[in-house]
Every structure is written in structure tokens, then in C-alpha cells.
PATOR-891417 format. One record per atom (N, C-alpha, C, CB): atom name; y, z, x. Coordinates in steps of 0.02 Angstrom, whole numbers. Each point is the difference from the previous one (the first is absolute). Glycine has a CB too. Example, Ala and Ser with C-alpha at 12.3 -4.5 7.8 and 13.67 -1.06 7.14 Angstrom:
BEGIN
- atom	Y	Z	X
- N	-284	390	660 $
- CA	59	0	-45 $
- C	60	0	45 $
- CB	-59	62	-95 $
- N	112	-98	77 $
- CA	59	3	42 $
- C	55	37	-39 $
- CB	-32	-108	59 $
***
This chain:
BEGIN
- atom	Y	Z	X
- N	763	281	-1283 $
- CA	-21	-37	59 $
- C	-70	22	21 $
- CB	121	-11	37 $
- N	-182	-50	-27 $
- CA	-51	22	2 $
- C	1	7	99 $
- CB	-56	-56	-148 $
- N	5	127	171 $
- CA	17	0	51 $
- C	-79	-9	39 $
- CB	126	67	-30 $
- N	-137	-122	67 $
- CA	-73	-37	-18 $
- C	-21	31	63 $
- CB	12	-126	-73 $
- N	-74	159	89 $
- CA	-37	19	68 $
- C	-9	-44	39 $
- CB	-50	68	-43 $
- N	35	-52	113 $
- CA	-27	-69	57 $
- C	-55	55	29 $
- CB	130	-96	50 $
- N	-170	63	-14 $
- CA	-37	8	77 $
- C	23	9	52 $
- CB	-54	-52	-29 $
- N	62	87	56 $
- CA	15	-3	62 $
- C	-46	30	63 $
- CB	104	-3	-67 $
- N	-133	-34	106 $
- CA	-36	-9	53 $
- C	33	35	62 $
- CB	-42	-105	-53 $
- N	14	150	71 $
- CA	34	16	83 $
- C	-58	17	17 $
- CB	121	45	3 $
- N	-129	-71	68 $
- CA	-59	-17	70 $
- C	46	31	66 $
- CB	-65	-141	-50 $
- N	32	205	85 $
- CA	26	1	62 $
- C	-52	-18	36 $
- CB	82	77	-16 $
- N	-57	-100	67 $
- CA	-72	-30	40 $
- C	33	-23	85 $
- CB	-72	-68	-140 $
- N	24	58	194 $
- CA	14	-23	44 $
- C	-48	-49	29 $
- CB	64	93	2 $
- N	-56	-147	42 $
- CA	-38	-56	32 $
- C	-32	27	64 $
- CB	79	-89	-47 $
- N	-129	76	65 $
- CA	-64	11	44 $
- C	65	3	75 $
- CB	-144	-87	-81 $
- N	141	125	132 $
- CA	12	-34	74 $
- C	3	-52	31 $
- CB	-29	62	1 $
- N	72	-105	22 $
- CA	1	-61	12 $
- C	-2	-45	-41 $
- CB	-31	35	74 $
- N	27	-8	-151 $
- CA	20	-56	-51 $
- C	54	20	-40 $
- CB	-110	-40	-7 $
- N	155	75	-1 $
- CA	49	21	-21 $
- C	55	-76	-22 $
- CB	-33	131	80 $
- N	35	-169	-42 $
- CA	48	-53	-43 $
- C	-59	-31	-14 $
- CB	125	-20	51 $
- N	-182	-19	-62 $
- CA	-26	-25	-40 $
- C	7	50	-77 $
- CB	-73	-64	108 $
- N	62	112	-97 $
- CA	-23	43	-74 $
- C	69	4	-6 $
- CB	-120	80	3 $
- N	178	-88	11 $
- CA	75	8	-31 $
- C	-8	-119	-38 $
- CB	102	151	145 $
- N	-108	-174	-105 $
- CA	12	-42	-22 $
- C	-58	-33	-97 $
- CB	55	-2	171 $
- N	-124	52	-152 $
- CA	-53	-3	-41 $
- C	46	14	-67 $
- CB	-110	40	85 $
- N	137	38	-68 $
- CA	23	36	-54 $
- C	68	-44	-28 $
- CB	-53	123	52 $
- N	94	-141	-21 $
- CA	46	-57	-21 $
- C	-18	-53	-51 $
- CB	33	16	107 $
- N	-88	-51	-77 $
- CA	-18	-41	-44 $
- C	-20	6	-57 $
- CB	-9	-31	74 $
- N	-32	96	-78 $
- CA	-34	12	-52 $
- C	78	26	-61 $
- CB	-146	37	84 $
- N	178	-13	-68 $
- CA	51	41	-33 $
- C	58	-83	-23 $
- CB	-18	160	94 $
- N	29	-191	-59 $
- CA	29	-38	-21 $
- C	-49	-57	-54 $
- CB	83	35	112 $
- N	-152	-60	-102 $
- CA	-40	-7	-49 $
- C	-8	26	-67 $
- CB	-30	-18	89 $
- N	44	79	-72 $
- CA	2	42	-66 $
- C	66	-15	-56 $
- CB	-62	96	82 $
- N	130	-101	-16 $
- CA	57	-7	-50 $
- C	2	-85	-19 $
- CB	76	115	57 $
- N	-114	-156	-39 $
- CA	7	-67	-43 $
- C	-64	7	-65 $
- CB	48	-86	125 $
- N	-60	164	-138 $
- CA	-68	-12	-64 $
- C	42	27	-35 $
- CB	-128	12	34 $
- N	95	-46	-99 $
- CA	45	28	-81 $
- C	-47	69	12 $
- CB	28	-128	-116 $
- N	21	158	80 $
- CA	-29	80	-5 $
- C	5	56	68 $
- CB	-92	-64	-84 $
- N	128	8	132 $
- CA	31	61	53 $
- C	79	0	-7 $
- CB	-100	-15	97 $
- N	113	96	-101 $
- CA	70	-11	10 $
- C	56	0	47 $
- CB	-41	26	-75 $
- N	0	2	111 $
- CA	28	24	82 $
- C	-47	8	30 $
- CB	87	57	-16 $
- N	-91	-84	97 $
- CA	-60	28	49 $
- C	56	6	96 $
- CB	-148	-92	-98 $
- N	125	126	107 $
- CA	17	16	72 $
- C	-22	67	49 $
- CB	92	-67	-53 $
- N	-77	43	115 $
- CA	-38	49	46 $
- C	68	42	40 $
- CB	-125	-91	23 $
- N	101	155	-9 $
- CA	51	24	63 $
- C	-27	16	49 $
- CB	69	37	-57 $
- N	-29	-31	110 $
- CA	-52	9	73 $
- C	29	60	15 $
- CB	-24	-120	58 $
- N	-10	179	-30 $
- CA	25	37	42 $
- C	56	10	69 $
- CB	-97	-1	-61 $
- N	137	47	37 $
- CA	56	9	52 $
- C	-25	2	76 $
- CB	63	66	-91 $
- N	-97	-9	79 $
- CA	-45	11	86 $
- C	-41	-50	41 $
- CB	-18	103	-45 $
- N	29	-158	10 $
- CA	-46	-56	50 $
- C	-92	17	6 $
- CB	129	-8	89 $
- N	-158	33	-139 $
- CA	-72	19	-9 $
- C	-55	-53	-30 $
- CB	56	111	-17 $
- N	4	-148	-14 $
- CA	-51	-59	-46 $
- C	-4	28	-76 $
- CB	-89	-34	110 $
- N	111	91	-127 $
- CA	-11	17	-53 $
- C	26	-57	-89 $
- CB	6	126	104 $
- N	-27	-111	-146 $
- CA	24	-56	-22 $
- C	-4	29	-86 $
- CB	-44	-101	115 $
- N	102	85	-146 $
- CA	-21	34	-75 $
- C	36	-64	-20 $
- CB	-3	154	-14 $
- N	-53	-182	-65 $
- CA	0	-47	-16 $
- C	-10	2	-59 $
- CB	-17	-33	88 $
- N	79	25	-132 $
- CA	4	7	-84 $
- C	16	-53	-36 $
- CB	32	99	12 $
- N	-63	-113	-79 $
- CA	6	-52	-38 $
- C	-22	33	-51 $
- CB	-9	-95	67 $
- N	62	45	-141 $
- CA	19	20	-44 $
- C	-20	-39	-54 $
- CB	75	50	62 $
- N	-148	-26	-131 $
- CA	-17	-56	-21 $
- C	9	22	-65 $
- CB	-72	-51	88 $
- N	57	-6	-144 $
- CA	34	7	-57 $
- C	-42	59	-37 $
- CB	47	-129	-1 $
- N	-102	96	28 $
- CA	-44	65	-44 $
- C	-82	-19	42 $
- CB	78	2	-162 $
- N	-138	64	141 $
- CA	-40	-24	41 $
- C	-66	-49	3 $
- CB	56	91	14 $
- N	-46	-149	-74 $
- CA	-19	-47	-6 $
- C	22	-38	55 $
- CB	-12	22	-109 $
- N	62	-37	119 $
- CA	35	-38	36 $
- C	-3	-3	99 $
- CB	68	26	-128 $
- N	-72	77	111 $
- CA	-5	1	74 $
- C	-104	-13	1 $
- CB	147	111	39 $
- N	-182	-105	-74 $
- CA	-74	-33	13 $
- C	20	-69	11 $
- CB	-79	75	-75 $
- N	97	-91	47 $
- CA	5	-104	0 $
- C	23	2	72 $
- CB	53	-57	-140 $
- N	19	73	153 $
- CA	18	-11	51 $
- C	-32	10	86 $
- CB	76	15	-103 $
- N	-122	63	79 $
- CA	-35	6	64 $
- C	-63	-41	-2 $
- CB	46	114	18 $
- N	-73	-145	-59 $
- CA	-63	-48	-14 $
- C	19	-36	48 $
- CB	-33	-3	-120 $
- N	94	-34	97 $
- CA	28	-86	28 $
- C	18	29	94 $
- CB	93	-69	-158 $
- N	-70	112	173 $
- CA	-16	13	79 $
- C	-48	12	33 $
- CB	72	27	-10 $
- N	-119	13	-17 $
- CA	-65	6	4 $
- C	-45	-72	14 $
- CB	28	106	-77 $
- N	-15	-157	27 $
- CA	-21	-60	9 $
- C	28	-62	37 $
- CB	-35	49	-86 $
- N	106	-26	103 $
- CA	31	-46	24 $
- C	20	13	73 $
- CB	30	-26	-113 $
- N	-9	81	127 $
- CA	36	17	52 $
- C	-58	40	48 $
- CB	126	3	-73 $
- N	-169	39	61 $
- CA	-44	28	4 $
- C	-69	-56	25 $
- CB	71	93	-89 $
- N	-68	-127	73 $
- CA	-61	-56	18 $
- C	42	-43	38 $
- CB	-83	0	-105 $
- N	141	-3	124 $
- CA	19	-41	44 $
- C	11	14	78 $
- CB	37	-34	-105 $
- N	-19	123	113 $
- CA	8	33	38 $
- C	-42	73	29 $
- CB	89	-73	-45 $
- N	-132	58	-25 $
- CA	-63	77	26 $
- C	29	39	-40 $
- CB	-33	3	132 $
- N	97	12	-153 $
- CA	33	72	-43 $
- C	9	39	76 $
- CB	-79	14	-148 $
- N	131	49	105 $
- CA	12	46	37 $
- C	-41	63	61 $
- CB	65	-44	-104 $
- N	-119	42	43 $
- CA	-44	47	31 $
- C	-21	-14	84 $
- CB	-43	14	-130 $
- N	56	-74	145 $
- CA	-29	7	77 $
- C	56	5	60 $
- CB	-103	-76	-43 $
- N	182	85	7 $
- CA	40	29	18 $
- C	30	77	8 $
- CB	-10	-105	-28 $
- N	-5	151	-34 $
- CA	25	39	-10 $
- C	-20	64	69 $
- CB	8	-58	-141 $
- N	26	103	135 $
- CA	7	44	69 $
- C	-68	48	-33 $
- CB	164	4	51 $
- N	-178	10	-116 $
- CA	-29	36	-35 $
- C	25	-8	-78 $
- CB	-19	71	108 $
- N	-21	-27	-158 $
- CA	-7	2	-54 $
- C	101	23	-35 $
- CB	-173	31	28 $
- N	178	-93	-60 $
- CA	88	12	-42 $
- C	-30	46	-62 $
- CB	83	-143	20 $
- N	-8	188	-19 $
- CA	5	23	-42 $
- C	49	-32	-54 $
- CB	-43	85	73 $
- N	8	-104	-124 $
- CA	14	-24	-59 $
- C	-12	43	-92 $
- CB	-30	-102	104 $
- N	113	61	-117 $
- CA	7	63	-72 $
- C	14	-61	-32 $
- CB	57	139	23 $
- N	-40	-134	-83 $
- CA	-3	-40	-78 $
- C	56	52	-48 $
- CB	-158	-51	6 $
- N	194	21	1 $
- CA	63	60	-65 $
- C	36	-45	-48 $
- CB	47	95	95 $
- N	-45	-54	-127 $
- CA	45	-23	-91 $
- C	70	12	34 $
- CB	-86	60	-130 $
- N	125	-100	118 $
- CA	73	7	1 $
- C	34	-41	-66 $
- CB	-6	10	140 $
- N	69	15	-158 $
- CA	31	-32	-56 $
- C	29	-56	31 $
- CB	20	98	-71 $
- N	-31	-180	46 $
- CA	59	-38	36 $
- C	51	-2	19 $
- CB	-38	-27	-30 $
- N	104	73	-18 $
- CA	51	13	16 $
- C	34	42	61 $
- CB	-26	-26	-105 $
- N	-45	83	112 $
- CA	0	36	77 $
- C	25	-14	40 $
- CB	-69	19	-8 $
- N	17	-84	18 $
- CA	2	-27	67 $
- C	52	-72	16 $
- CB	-132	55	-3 $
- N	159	-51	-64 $
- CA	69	-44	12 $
- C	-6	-86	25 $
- CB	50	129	40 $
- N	-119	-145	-70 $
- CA	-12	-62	-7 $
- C	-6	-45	-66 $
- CB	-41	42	96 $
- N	61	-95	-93 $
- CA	6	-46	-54 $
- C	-77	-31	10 $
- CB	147	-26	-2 $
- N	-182	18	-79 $
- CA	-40	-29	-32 $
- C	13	-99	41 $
- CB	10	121	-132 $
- N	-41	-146	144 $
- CA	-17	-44	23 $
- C	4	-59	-63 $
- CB	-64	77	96 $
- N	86	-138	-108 $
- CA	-13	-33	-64 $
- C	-50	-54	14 $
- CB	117	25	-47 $
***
């Protein structure tokens, strides 16, 4: 059984003061955008327990061809329609990029 690598994307991050549900609704969109592209396999956000705005936001891509393509097409699409994130965020996200085995993470390949 071949056991094939993914991408996996995790972003912690929070939205500016007084914009906190815009930047929850930004990050929504963008994450559900992601799961109608070939080459994502999973995308979603969690919010913090404490009511801070905090926000960690992971998506799962086939490989990292895929996650370039995919952030291109938001960049151009979603991003020019709404300004992008940056004029939301509370400050600078911390963002990682990791190898995981597909089987790990207990998701099915997409057909």
C-alpha cells in the first residue's frame, strides 16, 4: 500500500478590533473556496474558546503545486474583490507548511 504525502497548511491568526466578524466571515470564504479546488483536500477554520478572535485555519493540499495554483486563484479572485486579509488582520499570522502522510490524517483522496 502506497502511503502518499499531503500539505498541510496551518495559519494562526486574529482580525483587527472591530472587525473580527468580517475577518471570520473573509476566512470562511476563502477556506470553503479552497474546498471546491481540485487539489484541496480539506480546508477549515477554528475559533477560539475565550472569545479573543483568535482563529487557526488549516487546509489540506494534495501536494505543493496545487497549494501555489490554489493560492494564485484567491489571490486573484477573492483578494481583488475584497482587498485580501491583510487590512483585517489584528497583526502578523503565524503560519507553518508540514508533510503529513494521508492516512494520518484520516482523509479520503478526493476523485
Amino acid at each position: 500500500m502506497e502511503i502518499k504525502n499531503v500539505l498541510v497548511e496551518t495559519v494562526v491568526c486574529s482580525g483587527a478590533k472591530g472587525k473580527e466578524a468580517r475577518f471570520k466571515r473573509m476566512l470562511q470564504a476563502r477556506q470553503e473556496f479552497k474546498r471546491r479546488q481540485d487539489g484541496c483536500l480539506a480546508a477549515w477554520i477554528g475559533q477560539s474558546i475565550d472569545g479573543q478572535g483568535l482563529f487557526i485555519v488549516h487546509s489540506v493540499f494534495e501536494d505543493k503545486k496545487s497549494w501555489k495554483r490554489i493560492s494564485q486563484k484567491i489571490a486573484d479572485s477573492l483578494d481583488t474583490k475584497d482587498g485580501g486579509l491583510e487590512g483585517v488582520f489584528a497583526g502578523p499570522p503565524l503560519v507553518g507548511m508540514f508533510e503529513a502522510s494521508l492516512d494520518s490524517l484520516n482523509l479520503s483522496e478526493k476523485e
